[in-house]
PyMOL CGO cylinders between C-alpha atoms (Angstrom):
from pymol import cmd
from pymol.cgo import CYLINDER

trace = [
    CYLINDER, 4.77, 27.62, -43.87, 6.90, 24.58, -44.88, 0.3, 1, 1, 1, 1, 1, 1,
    CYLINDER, 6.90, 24.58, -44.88, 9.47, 23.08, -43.22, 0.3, 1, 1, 1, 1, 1, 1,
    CYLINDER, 9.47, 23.08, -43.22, 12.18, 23.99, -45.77, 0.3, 1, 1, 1, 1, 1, 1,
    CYLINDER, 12.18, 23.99, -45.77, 11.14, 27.99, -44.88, 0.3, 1, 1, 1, 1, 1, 1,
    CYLINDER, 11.14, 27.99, -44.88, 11.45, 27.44, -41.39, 0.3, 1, 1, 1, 1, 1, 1,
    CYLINDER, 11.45, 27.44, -41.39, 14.43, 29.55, -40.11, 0.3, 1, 1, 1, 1, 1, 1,
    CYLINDER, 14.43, 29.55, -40.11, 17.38, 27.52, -38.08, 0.3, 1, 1, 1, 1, 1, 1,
    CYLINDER, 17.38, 27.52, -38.08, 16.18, 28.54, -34.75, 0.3, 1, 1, 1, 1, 1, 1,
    CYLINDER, 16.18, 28.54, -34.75, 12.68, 27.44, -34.79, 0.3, 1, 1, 1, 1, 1, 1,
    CYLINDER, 12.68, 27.44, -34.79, 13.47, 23.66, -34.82, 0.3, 1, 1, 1, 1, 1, 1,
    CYLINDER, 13.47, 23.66, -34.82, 15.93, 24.65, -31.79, 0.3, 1, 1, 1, 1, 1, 1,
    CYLINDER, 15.93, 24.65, -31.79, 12.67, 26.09, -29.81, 0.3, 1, 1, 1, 1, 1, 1,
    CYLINDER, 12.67, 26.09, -29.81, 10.46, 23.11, -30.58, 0.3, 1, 1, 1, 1, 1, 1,
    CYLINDER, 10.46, 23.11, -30.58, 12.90, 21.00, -29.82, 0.3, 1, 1, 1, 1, 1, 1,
    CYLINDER, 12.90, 21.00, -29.82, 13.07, 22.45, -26.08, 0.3, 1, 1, 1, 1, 1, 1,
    CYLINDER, 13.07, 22.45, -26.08, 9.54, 23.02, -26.08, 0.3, 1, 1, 1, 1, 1, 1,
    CYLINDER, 9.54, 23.02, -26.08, 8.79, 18.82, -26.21, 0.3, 1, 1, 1, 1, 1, 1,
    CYLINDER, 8.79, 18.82, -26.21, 12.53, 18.14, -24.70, 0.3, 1, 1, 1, 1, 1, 1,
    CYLINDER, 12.53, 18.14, -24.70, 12.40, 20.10, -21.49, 0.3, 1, 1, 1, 1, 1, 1,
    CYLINDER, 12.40, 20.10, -21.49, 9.37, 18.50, -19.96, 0.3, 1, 1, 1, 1, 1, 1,
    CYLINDER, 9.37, 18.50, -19.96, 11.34, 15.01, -20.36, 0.3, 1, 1, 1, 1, 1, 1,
    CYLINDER, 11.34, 15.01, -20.36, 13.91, 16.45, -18.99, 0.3, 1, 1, 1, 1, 1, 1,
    CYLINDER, 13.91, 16.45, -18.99, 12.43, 18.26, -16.31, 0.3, 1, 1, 1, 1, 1, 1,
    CYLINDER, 12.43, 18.26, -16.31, 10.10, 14.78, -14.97, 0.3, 1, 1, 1, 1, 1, 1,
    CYLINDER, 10.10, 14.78, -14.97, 12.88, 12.77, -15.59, 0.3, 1, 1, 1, 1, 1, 1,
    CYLINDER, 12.88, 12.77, -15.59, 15.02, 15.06, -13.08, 0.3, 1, 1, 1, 1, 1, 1,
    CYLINDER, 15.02, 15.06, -13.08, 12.69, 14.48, -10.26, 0.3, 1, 1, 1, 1, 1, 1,
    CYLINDER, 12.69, 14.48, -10.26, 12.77, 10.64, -10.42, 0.3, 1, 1, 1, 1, 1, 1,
    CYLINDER, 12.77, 10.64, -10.42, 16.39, 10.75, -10.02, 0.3, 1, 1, 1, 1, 1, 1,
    CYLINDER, 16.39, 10.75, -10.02, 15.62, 13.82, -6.32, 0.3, 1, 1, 1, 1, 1, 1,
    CYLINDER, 15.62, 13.82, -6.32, 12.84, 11.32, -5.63, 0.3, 1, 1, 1, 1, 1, 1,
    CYLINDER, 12.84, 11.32, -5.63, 15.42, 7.94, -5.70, 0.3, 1, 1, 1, 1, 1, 1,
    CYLINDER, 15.42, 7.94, -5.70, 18.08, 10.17, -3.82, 0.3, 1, 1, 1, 1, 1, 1,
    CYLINDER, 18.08, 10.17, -3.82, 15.14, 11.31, -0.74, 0.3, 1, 1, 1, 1, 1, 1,
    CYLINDER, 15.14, 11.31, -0.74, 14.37, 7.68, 0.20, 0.3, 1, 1, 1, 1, 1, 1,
    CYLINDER, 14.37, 7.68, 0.20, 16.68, 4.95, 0.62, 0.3, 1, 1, 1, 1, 1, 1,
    CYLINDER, 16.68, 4.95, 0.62, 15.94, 1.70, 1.81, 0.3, 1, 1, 1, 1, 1, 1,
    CYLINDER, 15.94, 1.70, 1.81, 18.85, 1.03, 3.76, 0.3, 1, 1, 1, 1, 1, 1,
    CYLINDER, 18.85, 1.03, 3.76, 19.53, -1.29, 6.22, 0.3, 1, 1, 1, 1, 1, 1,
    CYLINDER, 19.53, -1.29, 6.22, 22.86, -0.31, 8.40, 0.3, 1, 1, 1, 1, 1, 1,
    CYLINDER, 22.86, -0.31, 8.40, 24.05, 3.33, 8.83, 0.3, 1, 1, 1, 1, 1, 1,
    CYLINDER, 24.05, 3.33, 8.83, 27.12, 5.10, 10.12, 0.3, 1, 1, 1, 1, 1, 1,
    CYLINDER, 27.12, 5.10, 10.12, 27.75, 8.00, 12.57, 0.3, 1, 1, 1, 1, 1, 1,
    CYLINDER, 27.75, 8.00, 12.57, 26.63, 10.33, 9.89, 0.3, 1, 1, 1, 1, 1, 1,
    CYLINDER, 26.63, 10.33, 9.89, 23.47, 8.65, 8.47, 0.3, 1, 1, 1, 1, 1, 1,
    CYLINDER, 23.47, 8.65, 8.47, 24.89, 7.96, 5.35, 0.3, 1, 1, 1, 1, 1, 1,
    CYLINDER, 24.89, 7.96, 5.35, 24.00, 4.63, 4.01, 0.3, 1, 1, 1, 1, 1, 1,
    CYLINDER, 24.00, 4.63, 4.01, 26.74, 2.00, 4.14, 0.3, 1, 1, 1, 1, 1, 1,
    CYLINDER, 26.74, 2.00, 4.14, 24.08, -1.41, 3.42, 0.3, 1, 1, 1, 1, 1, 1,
    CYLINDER, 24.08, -1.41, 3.42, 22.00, -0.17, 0.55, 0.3, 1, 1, 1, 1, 1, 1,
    CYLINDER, 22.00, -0.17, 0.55, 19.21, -2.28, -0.22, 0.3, 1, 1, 1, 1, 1, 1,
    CYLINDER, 19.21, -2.28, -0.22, 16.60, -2.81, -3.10, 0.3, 1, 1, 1, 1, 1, 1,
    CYLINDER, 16.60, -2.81, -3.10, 13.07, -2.91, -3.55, 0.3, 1, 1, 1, 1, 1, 1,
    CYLINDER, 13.07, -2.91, -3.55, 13.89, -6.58, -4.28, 0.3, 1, 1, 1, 1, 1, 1,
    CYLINDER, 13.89, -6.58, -4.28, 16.69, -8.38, -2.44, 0.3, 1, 1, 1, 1, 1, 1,
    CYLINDER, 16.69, -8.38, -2.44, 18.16, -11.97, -1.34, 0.3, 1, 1, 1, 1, 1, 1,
    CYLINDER, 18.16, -11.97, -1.34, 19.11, -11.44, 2.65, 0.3, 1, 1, 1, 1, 1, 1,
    CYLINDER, 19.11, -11.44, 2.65, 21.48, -14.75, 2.91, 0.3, 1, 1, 1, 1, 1, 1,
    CYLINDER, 21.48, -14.75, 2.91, 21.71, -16.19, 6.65, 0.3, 1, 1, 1, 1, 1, 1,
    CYLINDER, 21.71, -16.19, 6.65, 24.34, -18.08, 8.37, 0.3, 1, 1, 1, 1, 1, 1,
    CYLINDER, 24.34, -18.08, 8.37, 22.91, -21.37, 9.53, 0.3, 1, 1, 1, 1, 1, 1,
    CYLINDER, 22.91, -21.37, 9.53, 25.63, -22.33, 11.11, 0.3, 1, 1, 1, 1, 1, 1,
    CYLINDER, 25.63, -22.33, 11.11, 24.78, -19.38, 14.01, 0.3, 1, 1, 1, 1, 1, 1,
    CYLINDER, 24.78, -19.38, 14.01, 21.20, -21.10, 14.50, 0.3, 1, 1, 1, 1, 1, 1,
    CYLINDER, 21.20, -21.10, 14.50, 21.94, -23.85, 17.11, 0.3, 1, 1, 1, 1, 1, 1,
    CYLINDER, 21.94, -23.85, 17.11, 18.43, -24.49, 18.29, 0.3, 1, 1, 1, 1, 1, 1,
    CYLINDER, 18.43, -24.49, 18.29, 18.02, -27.91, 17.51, 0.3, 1, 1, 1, 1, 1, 1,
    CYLINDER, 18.02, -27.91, 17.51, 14.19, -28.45, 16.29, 0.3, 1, 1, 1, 1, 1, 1,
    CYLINDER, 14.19, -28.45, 16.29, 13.60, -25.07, 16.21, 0.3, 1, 1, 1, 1, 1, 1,
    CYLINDER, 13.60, -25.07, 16.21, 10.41, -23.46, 15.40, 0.3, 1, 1, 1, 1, 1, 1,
    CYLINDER, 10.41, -23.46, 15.40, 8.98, -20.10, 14.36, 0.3, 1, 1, 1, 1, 1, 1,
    CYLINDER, 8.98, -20.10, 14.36, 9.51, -18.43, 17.33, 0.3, 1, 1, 1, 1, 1, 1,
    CYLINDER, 9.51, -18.43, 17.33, 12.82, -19.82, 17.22, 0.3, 1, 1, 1, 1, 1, 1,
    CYLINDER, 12.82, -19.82, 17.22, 13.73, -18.25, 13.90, 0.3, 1, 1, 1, 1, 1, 1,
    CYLINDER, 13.73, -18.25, 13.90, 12.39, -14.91, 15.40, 0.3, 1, 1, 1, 1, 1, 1,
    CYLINDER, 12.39, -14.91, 15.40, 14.70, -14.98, 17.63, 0.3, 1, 1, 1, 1, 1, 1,
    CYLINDER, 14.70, -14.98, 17.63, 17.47, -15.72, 15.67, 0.3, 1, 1, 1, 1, 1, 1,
    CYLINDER, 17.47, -15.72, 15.67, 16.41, -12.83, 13.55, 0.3, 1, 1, 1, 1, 1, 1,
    CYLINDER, 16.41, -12.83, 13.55, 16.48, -10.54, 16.19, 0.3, 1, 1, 1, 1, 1, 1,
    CYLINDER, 16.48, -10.54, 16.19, 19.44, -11.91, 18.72, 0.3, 1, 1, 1, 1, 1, 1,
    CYLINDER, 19.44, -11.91, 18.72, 22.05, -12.90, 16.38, 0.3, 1, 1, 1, 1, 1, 1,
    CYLINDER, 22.05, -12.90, 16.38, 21.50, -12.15, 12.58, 0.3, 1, 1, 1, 1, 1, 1,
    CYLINDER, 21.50, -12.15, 12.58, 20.36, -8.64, 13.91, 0.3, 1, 1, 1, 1, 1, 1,
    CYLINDER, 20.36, -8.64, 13.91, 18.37, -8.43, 10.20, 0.3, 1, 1, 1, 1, 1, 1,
    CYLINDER, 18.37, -8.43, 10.20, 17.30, -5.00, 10.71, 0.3, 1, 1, 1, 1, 1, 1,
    CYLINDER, 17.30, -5.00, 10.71, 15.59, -3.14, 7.19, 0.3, 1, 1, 1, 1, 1, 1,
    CYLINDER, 15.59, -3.14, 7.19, 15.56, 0.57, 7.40, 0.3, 1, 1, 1, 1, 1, 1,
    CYLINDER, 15.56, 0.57, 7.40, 15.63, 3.71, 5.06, 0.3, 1, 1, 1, 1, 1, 1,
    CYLINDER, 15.63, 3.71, 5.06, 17.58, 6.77, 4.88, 0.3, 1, 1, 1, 1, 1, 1,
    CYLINDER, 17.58, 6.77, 4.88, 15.38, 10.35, 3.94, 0.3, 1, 1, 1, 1, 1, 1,
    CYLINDER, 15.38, 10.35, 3.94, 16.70, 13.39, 2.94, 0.3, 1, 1, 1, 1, 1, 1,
    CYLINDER, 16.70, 13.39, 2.94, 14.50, 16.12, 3.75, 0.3, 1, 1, 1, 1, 1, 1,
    CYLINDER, 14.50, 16.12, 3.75, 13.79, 19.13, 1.72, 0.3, 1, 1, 1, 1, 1, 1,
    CYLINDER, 13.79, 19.13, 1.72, 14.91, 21.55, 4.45, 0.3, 1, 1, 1, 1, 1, 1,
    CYLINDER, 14.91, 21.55, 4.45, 16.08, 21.50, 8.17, 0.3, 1, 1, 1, 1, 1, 1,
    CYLINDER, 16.08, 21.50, 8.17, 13.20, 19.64, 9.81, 0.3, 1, 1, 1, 1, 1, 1,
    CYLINDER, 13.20, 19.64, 9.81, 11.04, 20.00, 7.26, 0.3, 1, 1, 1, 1, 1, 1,
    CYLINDER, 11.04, 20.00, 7.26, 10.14, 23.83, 8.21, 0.3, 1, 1, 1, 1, 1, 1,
    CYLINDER, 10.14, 23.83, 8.21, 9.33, 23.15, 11.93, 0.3, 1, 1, 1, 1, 1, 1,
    CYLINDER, 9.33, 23.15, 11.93, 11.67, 23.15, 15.62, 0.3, 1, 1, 1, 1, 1, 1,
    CYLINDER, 11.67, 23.15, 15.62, 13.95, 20.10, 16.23, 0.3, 1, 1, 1, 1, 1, 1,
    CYLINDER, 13.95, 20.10, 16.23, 11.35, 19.32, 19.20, 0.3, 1, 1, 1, 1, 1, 1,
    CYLINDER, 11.35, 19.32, 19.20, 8.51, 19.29, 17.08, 0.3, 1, 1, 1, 1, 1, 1,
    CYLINDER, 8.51, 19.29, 17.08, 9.57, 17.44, 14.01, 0.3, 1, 1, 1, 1, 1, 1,
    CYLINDER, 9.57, 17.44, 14.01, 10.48, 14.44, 16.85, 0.3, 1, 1, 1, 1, 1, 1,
    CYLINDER, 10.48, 14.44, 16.85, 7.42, 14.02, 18.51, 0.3, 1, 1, 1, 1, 1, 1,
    CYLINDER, 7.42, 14.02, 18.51, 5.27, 14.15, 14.90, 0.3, 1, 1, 1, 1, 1, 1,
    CYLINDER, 5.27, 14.15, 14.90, 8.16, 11.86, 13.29, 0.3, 1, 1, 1, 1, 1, 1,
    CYLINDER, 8.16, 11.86, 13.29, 6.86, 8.08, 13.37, 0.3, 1, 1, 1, 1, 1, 1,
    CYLINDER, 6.86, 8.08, 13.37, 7.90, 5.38, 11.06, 0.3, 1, 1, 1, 1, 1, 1,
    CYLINDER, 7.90, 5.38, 11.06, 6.45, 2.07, 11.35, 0.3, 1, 1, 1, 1, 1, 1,
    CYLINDER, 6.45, 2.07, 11.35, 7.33, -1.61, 9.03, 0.3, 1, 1, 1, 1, 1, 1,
    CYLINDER, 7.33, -1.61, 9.03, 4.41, -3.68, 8.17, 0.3, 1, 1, 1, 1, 1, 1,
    CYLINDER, 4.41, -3.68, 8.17, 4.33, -7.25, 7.72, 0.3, 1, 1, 1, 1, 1, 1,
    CYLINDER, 4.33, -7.25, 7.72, 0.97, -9.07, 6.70, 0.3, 1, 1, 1, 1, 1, 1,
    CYLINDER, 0.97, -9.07, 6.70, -1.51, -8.05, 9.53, 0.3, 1, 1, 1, 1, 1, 1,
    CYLINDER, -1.51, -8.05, 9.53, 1.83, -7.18, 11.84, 0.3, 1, 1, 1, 1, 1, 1,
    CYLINDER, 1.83, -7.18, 11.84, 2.33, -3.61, 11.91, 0.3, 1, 1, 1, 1, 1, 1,
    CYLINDER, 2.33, -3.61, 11.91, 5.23, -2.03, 14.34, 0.3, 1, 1, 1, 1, 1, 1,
    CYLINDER, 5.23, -2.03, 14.34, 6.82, 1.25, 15.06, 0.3, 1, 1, 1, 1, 1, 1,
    CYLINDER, 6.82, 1.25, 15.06, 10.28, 1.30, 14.02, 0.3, 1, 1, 1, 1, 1, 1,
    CYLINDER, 10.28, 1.30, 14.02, 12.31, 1.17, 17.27, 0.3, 1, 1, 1, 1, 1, 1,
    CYLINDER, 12.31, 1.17, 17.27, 15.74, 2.85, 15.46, 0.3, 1, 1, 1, 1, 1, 1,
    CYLINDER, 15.74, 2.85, 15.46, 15.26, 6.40, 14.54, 0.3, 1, 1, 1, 1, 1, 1,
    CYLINDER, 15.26, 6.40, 14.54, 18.74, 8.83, 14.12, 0.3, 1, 1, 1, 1, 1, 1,
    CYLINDER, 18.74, 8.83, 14.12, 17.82, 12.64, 13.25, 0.3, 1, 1, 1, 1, 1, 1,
    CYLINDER, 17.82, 12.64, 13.25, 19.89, 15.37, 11.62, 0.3, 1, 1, 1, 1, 1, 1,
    CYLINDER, 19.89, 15.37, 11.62, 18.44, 18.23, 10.28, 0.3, 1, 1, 1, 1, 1, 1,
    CYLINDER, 18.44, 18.23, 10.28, 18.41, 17.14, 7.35, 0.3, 1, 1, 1, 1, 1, 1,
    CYLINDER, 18.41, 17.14, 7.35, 18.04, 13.33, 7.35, 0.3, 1, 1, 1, 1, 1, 1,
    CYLINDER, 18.04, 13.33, 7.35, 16.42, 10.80, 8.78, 0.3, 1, 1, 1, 1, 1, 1,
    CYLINDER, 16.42, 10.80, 8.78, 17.27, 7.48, 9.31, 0.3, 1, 1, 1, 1, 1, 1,
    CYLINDER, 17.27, 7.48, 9.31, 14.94, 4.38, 10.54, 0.3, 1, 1, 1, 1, 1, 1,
    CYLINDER, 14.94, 4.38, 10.54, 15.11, 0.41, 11.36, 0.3, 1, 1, 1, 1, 1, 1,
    CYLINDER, 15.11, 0.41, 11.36, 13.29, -1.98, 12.95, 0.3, 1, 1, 1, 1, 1, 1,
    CYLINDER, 13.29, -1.98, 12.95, 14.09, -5.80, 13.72, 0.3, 1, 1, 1, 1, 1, 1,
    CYLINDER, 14.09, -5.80, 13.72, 12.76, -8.00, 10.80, 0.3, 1, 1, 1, 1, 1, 1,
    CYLINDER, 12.76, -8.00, 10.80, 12.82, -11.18, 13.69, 0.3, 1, 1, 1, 1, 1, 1,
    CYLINDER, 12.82, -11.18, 13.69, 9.91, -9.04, 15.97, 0.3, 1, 1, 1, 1, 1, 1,
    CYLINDER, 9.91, -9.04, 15.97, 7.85, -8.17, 12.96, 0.3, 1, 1, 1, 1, 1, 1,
    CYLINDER, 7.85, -8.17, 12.96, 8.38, -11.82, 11.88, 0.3, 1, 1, 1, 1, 1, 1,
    CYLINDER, 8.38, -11.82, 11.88, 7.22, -12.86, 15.46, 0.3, 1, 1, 1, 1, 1, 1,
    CYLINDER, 7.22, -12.86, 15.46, 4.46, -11.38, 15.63, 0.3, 1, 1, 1, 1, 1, 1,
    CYLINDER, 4.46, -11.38, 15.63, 2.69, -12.14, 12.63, 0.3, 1, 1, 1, 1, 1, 1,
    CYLINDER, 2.69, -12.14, 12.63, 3.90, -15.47, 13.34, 0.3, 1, 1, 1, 1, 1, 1,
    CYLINDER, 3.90, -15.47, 13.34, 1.78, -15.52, 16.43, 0.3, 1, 1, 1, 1, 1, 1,
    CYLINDER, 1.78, -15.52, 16.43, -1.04, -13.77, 14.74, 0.3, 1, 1, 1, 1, 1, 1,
    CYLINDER, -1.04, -13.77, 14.74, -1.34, -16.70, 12.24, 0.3, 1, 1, 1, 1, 1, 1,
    CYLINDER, -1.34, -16.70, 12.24, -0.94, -19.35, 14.88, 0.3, 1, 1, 1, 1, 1, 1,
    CYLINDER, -0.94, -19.35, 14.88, 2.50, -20.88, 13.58, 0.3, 1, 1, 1, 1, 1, 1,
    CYLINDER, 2.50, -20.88, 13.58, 4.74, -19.76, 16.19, 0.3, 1, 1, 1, 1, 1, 1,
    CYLINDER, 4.74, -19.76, 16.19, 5.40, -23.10, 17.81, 0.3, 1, 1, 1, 1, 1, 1,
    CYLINDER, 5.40, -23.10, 17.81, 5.38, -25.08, 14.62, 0.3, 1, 1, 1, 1, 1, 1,
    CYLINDER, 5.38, -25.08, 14.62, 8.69, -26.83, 13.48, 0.3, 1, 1, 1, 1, 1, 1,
    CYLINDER, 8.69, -26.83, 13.48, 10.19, -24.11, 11.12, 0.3, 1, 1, 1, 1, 1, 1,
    CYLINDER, 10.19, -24.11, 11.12, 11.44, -24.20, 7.64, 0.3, 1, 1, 1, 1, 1, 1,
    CYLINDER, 11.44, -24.20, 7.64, 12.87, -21.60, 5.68, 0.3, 1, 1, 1, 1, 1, 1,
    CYLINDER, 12.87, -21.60, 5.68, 11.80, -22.38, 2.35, 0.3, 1, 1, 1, 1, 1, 1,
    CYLINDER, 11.80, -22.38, 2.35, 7.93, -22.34, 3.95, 0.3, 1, 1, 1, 1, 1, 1,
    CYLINDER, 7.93, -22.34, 3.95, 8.62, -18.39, 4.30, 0.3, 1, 1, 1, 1, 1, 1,
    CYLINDER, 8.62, -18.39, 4.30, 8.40, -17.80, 0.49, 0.3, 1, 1, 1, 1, 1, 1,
    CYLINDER, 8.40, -17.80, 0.49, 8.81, -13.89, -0.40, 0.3, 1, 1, 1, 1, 1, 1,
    CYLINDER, 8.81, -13.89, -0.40, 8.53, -11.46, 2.77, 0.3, 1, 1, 1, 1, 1, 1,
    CYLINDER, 8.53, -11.46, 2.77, 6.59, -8.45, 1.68, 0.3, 1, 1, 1, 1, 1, 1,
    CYLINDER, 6.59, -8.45, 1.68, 7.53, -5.50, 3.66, 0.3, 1, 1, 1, 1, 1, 1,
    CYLINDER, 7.53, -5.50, 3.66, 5.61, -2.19, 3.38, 0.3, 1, 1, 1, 1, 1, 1,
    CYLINDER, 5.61, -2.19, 3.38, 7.50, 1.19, 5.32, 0.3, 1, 1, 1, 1, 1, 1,
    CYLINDER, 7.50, 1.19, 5.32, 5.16, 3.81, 6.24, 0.3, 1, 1, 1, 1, 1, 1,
    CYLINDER, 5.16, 3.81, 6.24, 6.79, 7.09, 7.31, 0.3, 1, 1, 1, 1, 1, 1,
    CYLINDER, 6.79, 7.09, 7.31, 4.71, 9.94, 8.56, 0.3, 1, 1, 1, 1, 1, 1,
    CYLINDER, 4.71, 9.94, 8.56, 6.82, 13.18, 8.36, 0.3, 1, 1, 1, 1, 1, 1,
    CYLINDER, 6.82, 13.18, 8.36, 5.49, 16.04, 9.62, 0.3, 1, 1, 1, 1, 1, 1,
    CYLINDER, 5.49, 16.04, 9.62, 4.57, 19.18, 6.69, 0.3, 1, 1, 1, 1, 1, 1,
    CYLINDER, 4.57, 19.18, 6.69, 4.65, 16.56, 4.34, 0.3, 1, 1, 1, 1, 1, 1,
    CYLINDER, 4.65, 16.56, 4.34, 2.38, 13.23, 3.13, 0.3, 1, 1, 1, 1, 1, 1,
    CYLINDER, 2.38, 13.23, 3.13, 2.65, 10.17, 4.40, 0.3, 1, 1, 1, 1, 1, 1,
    CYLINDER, 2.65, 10.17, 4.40, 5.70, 7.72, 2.17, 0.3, 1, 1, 1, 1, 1, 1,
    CYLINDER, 5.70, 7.72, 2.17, 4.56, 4.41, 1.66, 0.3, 1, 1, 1, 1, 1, 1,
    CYLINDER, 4.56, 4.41, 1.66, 7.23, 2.16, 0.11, 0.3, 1, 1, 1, 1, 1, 1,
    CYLINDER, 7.23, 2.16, 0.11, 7.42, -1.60, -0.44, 0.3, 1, 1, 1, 1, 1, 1,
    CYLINDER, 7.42, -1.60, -0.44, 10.30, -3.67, -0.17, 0.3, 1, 1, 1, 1, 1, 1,
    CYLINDER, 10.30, -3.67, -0.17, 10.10, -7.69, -1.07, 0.3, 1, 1, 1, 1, 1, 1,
    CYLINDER, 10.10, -7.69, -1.07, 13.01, -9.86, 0.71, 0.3, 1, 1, 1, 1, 1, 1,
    CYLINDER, 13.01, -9.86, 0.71, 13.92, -13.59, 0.37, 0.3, 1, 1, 1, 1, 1, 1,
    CYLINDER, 13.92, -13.59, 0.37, 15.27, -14.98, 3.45, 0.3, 1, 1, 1, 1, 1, 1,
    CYLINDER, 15.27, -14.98, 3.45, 18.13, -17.87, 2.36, 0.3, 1, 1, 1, 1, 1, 1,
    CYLINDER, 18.13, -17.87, 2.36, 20.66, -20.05, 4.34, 0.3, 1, 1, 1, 1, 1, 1,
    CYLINDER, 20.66, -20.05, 4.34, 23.96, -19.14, 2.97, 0.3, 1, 1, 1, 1, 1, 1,
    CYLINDER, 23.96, -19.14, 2.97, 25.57, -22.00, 0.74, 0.3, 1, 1, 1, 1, 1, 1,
]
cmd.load_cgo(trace, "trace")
């Protein structure tokens, strides 16, 4: 059969025969962008109001860092007590709690933020049946891998940081594990 004997609807069903598969993956990288979110603020509802990237510039007011000399530690704290730098993620769930009670979606639920060999449980977690929403404090991940690698007390610079290479691990239970990485850039604002 030639292509000039082909009736007007067979082109139609190849056509959707090698279209609908692009279609159909491209669909589920847009539902897989839309389940997780790195976000880093939240409102009463858990929907994202500070949307973040997998790459992004966090910009600092240096003006609120008074410690004269400061070190690592320091900048920790400053992190933690007055920038409040806190990166999170919004997830949408496939159905209420994943398929399981309220009760037991909770105590199986654990996020945690990994930074180099410092690895915490995310201390901000806000449930709705459908979503989930989870931060930590960048300035007590930063402090402790600061003390790991023995630079805690050292005179601090902010340019010695280089890229901050975050990695979120959320364990959800019914489901397997999320791993996501997120790269920030810590700057003093100009």
């Amino acid at each position: 059969m030639s292509l000039t004997n082909l009736n007007l609807k067979q082109p139609i069903v190849i056509l959707n025969i090698f279209l609908f598969p692009f279609l159909f993956l491209s669909q589920c990288n847009l539902s897989e962008d839309k389940v997780f979110q790195f976000c880093d603020n939240f409102n009463d509802e858990l929907k994202c109001i500070e949307p973040k990237t997998e790459n992004d510039i966090v910009f600092l007011d240096r003006s609120k860092f008074k410690k004269e000399n400061p070190s690592y530690e320091d900048f920790g704290n400053f992190l933690y007590f007055t920038a409040r730098e806190t990166p999170g993620f919004r997830l949408v769930l496939d159905t209420a709690w994943n398929g399981k009670t309220s009760e037991e979606f909770r105590s199986h639920y654990n996020a945690y933020l990994v930074y180099g060999s410092a690895k915490e449980r995310m201390e901000g977690n806000s449930f709705q049946p459908k979503t989930v929403v989870s931060f930590h404090y960048l300035g007590a991940l930063l402090k402790e891998e600061f003390r790991h690698i023995g630079i805690a007390k050292n005179p601090f610079q902010i340019e010695a940081l280089g890229p901050i290479v975050l990695t979120y691990i959320v364990e959800i239970p019914g489901k397997e594990p999320i791993s996501k990485v997120r790269t920030i850039q810590l700057r003093w604002k100009p």
